[in-house]
N, CA, C and O atoms as a CHARMM CRD file, in Angstrom:
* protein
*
  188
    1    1 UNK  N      1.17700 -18.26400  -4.51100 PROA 1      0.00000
    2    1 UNK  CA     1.36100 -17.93100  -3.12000 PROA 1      0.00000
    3    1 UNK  C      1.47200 -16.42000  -2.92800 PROA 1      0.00000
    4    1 UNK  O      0.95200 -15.85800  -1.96400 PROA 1      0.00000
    5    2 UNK  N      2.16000 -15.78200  -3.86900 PROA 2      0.00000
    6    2 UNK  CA     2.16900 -14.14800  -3.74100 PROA 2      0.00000
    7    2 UNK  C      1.21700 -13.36300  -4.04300 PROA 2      0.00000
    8    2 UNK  O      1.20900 -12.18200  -3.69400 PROA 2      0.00000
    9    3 UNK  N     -0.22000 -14.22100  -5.11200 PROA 3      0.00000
   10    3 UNK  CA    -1.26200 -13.63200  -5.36700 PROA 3      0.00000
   11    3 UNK  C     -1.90200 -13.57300  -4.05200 PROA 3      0.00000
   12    3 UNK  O     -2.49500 -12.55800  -3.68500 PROA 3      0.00000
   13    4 UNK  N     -1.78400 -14.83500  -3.18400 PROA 4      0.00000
   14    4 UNK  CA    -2.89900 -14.39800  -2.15500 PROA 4      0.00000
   15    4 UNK  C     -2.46000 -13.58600  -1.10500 PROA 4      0.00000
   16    4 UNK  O     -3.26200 -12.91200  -0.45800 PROA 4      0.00000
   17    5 UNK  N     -0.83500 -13.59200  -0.79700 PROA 5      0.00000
   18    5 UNK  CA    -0.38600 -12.43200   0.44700 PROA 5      0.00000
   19    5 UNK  C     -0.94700 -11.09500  -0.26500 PROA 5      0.00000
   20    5 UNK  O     -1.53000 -10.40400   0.57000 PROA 5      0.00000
   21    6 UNK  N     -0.94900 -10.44100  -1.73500 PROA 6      0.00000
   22    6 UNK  CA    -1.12500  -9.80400  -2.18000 PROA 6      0.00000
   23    6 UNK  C     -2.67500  -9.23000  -2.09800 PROA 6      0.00000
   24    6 UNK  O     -2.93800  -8.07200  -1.77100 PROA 6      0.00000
   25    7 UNK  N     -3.78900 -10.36500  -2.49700 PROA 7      0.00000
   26    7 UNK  CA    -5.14000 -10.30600  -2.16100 PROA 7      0.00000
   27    7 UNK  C     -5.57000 -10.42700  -0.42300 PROA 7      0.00000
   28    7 UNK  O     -6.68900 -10.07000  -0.05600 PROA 7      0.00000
   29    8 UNK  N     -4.92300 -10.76900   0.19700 PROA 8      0.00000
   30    8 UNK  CA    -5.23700 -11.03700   1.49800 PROA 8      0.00000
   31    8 UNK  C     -4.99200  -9.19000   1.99500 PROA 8      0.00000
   32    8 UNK  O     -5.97100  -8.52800   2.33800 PROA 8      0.00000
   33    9 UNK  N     -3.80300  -8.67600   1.96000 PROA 9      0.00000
   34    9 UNK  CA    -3.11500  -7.51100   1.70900 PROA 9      0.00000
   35    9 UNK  C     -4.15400  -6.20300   1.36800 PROA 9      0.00000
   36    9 UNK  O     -4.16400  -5.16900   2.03600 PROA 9      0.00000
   37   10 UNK  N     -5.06600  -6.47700   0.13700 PROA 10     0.00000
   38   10 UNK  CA    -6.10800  -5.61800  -0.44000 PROA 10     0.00000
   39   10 UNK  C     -7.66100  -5.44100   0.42700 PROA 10     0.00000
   40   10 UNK  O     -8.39500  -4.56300   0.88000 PROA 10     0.00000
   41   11 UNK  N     -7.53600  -7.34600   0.25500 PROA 11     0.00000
   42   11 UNK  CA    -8.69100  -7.92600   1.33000 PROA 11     0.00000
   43   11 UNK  C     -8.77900  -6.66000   2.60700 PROA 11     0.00000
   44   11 UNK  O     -9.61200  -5.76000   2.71600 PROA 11     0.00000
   45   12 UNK  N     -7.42300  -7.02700   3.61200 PROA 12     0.00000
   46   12 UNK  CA    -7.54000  -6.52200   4.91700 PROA 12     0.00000
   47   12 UNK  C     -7.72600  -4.72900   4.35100 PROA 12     0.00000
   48   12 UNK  O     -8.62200  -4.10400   4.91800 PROA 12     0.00000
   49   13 UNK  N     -7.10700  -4.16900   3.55300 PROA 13     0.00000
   50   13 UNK  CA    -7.26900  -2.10900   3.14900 PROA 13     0.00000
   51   13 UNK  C     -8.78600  -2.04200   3.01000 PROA 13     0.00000
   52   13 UNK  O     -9.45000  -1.07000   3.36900 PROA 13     0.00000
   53   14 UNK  N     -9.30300  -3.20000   2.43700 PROA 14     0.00000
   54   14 UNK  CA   -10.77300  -2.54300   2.01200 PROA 14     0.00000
   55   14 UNK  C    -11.73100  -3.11200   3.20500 PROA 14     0.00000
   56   14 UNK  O    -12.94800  -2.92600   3.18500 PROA 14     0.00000
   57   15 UNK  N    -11.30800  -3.56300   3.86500 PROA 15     0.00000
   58   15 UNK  CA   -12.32300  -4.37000   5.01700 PROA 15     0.00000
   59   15 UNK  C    -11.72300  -2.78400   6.19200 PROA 15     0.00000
   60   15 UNK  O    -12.38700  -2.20700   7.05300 PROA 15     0.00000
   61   16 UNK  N    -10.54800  -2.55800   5.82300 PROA 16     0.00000
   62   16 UNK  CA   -10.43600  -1.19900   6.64300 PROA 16     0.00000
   63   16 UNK  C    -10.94700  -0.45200   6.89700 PROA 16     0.00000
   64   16 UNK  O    -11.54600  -0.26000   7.95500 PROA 16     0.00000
   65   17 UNK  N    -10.82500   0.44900   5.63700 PROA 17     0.00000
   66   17 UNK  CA   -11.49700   1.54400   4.70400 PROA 17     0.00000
   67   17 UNK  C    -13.08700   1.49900   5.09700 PROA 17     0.00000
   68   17 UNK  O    -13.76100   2.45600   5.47800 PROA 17     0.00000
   69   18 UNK  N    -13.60200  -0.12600   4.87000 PROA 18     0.00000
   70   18 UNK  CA   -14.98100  -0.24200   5.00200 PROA 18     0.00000
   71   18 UNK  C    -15.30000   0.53000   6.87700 PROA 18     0.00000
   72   18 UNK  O    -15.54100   1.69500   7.19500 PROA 18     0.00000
   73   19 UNK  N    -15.18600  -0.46200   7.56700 PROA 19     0.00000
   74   19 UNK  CA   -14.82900  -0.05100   9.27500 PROA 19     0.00000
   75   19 UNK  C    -14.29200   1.85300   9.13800 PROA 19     0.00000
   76   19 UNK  O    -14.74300   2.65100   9.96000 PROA 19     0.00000
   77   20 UNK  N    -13.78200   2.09800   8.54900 PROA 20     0.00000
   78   20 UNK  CA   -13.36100   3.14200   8.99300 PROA 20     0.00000
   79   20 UNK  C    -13.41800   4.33000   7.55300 PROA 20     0.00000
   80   20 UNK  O    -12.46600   4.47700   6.78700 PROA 20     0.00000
   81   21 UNK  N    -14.47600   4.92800   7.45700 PROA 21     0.00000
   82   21 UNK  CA   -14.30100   5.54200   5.68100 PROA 21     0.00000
   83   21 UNK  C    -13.63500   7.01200   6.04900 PROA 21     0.00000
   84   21 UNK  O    -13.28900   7.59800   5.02400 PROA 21     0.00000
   85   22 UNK  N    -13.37800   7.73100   7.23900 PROA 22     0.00000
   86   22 UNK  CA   -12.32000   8.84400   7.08700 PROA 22     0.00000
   87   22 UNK  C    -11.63100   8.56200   6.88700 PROA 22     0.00000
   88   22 UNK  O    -11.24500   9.45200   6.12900 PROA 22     0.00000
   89   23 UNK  N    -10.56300   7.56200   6.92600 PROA 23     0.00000
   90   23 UNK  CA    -9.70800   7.55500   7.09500 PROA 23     0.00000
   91   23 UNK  C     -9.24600   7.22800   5.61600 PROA 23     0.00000
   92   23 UNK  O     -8.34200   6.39200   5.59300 PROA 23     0.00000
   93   24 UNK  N     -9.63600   7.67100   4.42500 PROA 24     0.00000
   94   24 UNK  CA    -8.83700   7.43500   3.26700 PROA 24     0.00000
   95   24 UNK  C     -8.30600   8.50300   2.98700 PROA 24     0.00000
   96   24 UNK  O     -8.22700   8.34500   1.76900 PROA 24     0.00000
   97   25 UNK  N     -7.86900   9.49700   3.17800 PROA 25     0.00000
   98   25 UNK  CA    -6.61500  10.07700   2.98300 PROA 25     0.00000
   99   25 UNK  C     -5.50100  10.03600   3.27200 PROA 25     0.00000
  100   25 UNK  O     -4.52200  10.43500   2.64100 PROA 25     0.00000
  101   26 UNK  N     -5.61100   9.23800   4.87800 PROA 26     0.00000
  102   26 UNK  CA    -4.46100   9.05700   5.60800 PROA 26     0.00000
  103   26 UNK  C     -3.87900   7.63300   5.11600 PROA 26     0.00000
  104   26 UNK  O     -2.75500   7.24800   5.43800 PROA 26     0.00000
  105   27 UNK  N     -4.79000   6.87000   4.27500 PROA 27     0.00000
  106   27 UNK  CA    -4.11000   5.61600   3.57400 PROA 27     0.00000
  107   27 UNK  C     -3.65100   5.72200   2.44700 PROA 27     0.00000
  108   27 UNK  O     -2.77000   4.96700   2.03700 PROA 27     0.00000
  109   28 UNK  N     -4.41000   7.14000   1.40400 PROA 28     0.00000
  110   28 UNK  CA    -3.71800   7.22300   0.39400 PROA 28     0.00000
  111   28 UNK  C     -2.46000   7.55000   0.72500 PROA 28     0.00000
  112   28 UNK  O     -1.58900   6.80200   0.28000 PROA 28     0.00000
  113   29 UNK  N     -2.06600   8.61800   1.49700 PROA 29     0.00000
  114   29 UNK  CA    -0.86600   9.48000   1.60100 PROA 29     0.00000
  115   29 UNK  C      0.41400   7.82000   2.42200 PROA 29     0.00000
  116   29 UNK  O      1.59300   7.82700   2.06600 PROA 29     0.00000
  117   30 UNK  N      0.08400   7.04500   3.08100 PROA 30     0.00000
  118   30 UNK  CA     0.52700   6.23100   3.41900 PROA 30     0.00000
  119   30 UNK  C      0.90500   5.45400   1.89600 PROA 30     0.00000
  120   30 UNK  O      2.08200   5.25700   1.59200 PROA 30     0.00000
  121   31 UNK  N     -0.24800   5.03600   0.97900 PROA 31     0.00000
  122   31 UNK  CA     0.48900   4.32600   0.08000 PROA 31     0.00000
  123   31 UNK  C      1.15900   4.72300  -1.36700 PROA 31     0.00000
  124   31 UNK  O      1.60500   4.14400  -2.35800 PROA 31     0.00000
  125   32 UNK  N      0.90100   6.46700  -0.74400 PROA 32     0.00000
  126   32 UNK  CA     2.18900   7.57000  -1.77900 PROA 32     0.00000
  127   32 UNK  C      3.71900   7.09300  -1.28000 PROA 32     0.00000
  128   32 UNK  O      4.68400   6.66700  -1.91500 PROA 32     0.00000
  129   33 UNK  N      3.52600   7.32500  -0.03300 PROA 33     0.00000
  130   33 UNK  CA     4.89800   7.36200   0.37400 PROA 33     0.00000
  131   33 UNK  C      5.75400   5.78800   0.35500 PROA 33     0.00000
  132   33 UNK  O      6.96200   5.77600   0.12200 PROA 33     0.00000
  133   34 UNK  N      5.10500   4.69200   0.58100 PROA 34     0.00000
  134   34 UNK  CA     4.92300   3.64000   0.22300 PROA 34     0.00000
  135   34 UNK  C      5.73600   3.40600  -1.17000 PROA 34     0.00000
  136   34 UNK  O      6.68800   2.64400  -1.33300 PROA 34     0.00000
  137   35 UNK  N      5.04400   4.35600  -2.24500 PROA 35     0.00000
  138   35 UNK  CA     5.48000   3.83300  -3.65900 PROA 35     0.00000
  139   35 UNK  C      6.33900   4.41300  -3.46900 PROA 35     0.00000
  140   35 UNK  O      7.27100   3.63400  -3.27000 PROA 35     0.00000
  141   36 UNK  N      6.82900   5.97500  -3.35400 PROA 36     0.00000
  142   36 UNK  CA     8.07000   6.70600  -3.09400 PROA 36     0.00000
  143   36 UNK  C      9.52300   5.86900  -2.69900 PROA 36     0.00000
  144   36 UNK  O     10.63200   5.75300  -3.22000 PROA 36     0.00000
  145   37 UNK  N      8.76200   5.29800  -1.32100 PROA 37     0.00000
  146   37 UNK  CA    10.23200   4.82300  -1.08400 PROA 37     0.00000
  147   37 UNK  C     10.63800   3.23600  -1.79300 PROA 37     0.00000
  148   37 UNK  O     11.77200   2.87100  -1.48200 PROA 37     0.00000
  149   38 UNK  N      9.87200   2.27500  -2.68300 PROA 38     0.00000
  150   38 UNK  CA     9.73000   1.37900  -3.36100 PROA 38     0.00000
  151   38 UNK  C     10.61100   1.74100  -4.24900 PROA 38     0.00000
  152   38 UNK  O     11.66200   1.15800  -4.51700 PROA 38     0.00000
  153   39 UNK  N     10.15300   2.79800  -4.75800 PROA 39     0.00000
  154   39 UNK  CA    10.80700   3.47200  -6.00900 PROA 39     0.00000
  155   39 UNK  C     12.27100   4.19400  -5.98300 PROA 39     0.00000
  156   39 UNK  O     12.99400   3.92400  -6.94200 PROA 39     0.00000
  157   40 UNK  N     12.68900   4.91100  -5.18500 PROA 40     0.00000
  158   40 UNK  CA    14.05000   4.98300  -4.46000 PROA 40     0.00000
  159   40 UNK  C     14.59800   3.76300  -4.34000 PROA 40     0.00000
  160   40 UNK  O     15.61200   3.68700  -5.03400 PROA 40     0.00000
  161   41 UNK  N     14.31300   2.59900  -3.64700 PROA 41     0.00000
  162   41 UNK  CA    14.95200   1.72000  -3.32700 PROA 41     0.00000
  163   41 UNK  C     15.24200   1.10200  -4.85300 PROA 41     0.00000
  164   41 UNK  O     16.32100   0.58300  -5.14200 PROA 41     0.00000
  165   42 UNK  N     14.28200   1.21300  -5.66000 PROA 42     0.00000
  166   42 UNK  CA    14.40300   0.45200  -7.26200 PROA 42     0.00000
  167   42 UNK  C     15.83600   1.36100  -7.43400 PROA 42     0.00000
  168   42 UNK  O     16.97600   0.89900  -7.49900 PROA 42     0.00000
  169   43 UNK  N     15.45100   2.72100  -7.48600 PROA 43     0.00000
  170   43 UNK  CA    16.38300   3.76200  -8.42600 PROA 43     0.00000
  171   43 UNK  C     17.67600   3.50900  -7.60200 PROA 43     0.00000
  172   43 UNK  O     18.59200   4.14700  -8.12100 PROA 43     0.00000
  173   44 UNK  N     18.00100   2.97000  -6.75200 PROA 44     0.00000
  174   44 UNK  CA    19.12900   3.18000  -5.90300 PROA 44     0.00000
  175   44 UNK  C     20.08700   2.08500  -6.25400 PROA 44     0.00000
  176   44 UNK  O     21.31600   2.14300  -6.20800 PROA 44     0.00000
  177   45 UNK  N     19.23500   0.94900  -6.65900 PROA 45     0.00000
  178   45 UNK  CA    19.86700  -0.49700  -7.23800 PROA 45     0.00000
  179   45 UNK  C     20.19200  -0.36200  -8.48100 PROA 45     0.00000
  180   45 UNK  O     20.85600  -1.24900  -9.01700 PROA 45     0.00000
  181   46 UNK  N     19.82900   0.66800  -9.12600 PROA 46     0.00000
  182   46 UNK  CA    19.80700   0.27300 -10.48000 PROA 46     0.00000
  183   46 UNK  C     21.10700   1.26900 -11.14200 PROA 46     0.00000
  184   46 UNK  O     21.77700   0.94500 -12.12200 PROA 46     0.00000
  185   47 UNK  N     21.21000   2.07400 -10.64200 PROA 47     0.00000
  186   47 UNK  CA    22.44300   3.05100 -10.83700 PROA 47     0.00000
  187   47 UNK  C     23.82500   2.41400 -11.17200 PROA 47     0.00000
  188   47 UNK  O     24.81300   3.13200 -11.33200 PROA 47     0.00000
């Protein structure tokens, strides 16, 4: 069940990306910050 929210998830970025090809910087920098705060939230639990 989490593979496909996960593939559905990728599905919809690249059907994006496709529709719209400027716009990949503004998705990378979206899924920097993305991992950033993933990763805070890890480091914050784990202390």
């Amino acid at each position: 069940m989490i593979k496909a929210i996960i593939f559905m998830g990728l599905g919809a970025l690249i059907f994006y990306l496709y529709q719209n090809p400027g716009e990949m910087t503004s998705v990378i920098d979206q899924g920097k910050a993305l991992i950033n705060q993933g990763a805070s939230i890890v480091q914050e639990n784990t202390q």
